[in-house]
N, C-alpha and C positions, 0 to 999 in steps of 0.2 A: 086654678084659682088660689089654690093655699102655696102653689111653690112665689109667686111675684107676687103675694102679701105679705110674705115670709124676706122676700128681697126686700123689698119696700121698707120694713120694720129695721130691716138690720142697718140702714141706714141712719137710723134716730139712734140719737143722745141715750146712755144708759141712763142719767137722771130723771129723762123725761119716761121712758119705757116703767122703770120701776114706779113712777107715778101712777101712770094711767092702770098699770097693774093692781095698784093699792085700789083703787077704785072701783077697779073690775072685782078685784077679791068681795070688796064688800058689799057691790049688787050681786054677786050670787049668793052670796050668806043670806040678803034681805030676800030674794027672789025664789030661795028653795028652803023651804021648809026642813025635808029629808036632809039635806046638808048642816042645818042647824044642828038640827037633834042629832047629827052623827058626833059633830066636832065637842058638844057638848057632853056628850055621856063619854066620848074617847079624853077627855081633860079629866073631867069627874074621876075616873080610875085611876089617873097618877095623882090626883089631888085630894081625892075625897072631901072633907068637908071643908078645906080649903078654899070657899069663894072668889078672897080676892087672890090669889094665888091661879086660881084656875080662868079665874077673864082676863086678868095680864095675858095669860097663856094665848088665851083662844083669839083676844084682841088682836096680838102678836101677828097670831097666823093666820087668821082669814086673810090680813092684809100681805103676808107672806106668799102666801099660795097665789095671789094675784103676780105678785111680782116674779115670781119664778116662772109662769107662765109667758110673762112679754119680755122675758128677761132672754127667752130662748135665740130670738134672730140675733141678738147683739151674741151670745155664747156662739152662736153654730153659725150665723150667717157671716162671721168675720175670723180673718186667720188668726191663730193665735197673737203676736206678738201688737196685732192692733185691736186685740177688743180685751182677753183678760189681762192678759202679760202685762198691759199698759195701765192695769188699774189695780194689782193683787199683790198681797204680802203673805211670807209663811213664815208661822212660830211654830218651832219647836223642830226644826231640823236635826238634832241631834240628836233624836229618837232613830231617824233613817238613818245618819249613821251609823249608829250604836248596832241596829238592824245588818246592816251592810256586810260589819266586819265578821259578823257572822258565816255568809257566804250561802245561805238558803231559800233564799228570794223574801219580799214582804207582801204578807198582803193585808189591804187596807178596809177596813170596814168605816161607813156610815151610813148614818139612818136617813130616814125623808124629811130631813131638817136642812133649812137654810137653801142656798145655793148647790146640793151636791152635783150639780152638774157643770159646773164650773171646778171642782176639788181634780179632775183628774189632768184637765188642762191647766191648772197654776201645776199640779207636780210634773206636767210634762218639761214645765218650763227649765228642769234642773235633773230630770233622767225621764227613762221612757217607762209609760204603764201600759198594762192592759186592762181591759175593763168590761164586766158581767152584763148584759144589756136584753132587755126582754123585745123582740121584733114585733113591730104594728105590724098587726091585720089588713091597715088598709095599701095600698102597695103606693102611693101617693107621699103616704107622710113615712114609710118604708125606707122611701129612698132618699127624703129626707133625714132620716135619724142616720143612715147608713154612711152618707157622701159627709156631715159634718160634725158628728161624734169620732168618727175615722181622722185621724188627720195625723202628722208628723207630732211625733213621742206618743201618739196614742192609739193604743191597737183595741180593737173590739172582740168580743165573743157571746157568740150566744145563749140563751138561756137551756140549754140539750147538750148532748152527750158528745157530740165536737167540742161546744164551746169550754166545758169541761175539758176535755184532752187539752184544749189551749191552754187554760191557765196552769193543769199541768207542767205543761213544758216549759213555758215560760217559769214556773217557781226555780224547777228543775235547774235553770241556767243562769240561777240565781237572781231572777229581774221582780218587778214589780205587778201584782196584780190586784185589785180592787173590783168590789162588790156593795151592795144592798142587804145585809141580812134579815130587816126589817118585811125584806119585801115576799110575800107568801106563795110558797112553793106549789106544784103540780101535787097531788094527792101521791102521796108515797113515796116524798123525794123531802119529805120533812117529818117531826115530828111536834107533839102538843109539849109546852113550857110556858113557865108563867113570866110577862111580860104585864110589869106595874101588878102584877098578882093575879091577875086575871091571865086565865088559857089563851098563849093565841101559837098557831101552826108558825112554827119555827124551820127553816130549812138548815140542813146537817151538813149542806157543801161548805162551810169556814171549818166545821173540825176536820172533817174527812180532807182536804188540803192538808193544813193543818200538821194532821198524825201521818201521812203518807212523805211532805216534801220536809218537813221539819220546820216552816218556813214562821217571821217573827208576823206576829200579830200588831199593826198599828191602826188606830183610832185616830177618823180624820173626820172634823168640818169644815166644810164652806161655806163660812160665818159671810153672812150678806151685812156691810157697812151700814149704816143710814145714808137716808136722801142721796140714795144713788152714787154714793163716793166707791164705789168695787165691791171687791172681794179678799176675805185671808181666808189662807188655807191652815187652820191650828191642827198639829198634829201631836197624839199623846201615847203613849206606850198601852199596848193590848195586856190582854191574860198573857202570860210565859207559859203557858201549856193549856193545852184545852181538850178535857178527856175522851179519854177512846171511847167512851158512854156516849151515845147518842143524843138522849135527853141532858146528860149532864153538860155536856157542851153546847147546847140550844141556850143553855138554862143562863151558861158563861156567857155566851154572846149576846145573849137578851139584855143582862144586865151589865153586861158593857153598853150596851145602845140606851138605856135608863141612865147612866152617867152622865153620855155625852147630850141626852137631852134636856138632860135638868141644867145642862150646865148654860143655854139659852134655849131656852120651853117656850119662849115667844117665837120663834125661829121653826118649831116642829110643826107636822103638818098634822095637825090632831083631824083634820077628816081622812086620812089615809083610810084606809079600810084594813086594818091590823089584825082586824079578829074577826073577819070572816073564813069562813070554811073554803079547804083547799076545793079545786076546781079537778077535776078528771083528769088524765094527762090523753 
């Protein structure tokens, strides 16, 4: 049932999917309560008493989080070169070069902001990435995520101790890999750091890369256009070193991801669940 709804969608208009998306976003915000009060108290923390600063935010993204969702069959249901390739721009290429001449691979951090599922297929368009990905439970949407986040310039890995080894090696032979560091680690595989000031479990895999490959740190969004016109991929220059300290390099990469999201807060997914407690492994 979800793989030929999944067909079906990726046949529609990106204009029209980010529509019907905005609307979805905003019947669950009206429809769950709990969802309310998450995205509200997670704005509150970056905003404090910032009211209208924190409903632009939250405005932003209820309708964001819709769109990211129907935006999926046009990202995954279509090859590259006819669904993002034919609607995306990237600023700030000259951070990858700069990165390049280096010779120790890069690897790419952003947050649950915007489009970042679209960021890895705009830079495949121009070298190849690989890329951190946590596997569904259910084996249905499994082999979904598998067969179309996979695809020519984009290699996948998963959230364990293989998919570690890959981005290893890929650093190693100087290529590109990308990650989530937003996103909350297995109990023991991260540590606490404050994020907007408030504690939230921070995962250690961007320094431990990092201090092992030598590799450059760049900062990417996939700034989602309006009214369905694409996507850009901006990219900015990371920390130049991120320390052999565990918490102190959470702490870097934390507030490297506060940068990039103030820099469109409308765009963040302020119900992500950021500061819940890590999960057992």
């Amino acid at each position: 049932m979800i793989k030929p709804l999944f067909n079906l969608l990726a046949r529609f208009p990106l204009p029209l999917l980010h529509a019907i998306g905005a609307v979805l976003g905003w019947a669950v915000y009206g429809l769950s309560a709990s969802y309310r009060r998450k995205i509200h108290q997670h704005a509150a923390i970056a905003f404090g008493s910032h009211g209208s600063l924190k409903w632009k935010a939250v405005r932003g993204s209820v309708a964001q989080a819709g769109m990211a969702l129907l935006e999926l069959p046009f990202l995954w249901g279509r090859k590259t070169d006819q669904g993002v390739a034919a609607c995306a721009e990237i600023t700030g290429w000259d951070v990858v070069d700069s990165a390049r001449e280096k010779g120790r691979g890069m690897l790419f951090l952003t947050p649950h902001m915007g489009s970042f599922e679209s960021a890895a297929q705009i830079f495949s368009t121009r070298q190849a990435i690989t890329v951190l990905y946590r596997p569904n439970r259910k084996p249905e949407l499994q082999q979904i995520i598998e067969t179309s986040r996979a695809r020519d310039g984009v290699g996948i890995a998963p959230t364990n101790l293989s998919g570690v080894k890959i981005l290893l090696k890929a650093l190693r032979r100087g290529e590109a890999v990308g990650l989530l560091p937003d996103q909350v680690p297995s109990n023991g595989e991260g540590v606490w750091a404050p994020m907007f000031g408030q504690p939230a479990y921070t995962m250690t895999l961007p320094g431990r890369l990092v201090n092992t490959t030598g590799a450059s740190v760049i900062l990417a969004i996939g700034y989602r256009k309006p009214f369905g016109q694409g996507f850009r991929l901006d990219l900015y220059p990371g920390p130049v070193q991120l320390s052999e300290d565990p918490v102190e390099a959470a702490t870097q990469v934390n507030q490297a991801m506060e940068a990039l999201i103030l820099k469109h807060p409308e765009q963040y997914y302020w119900g992500y669940e950021r500061y819940k407690a890590p999960k057992n492994t």
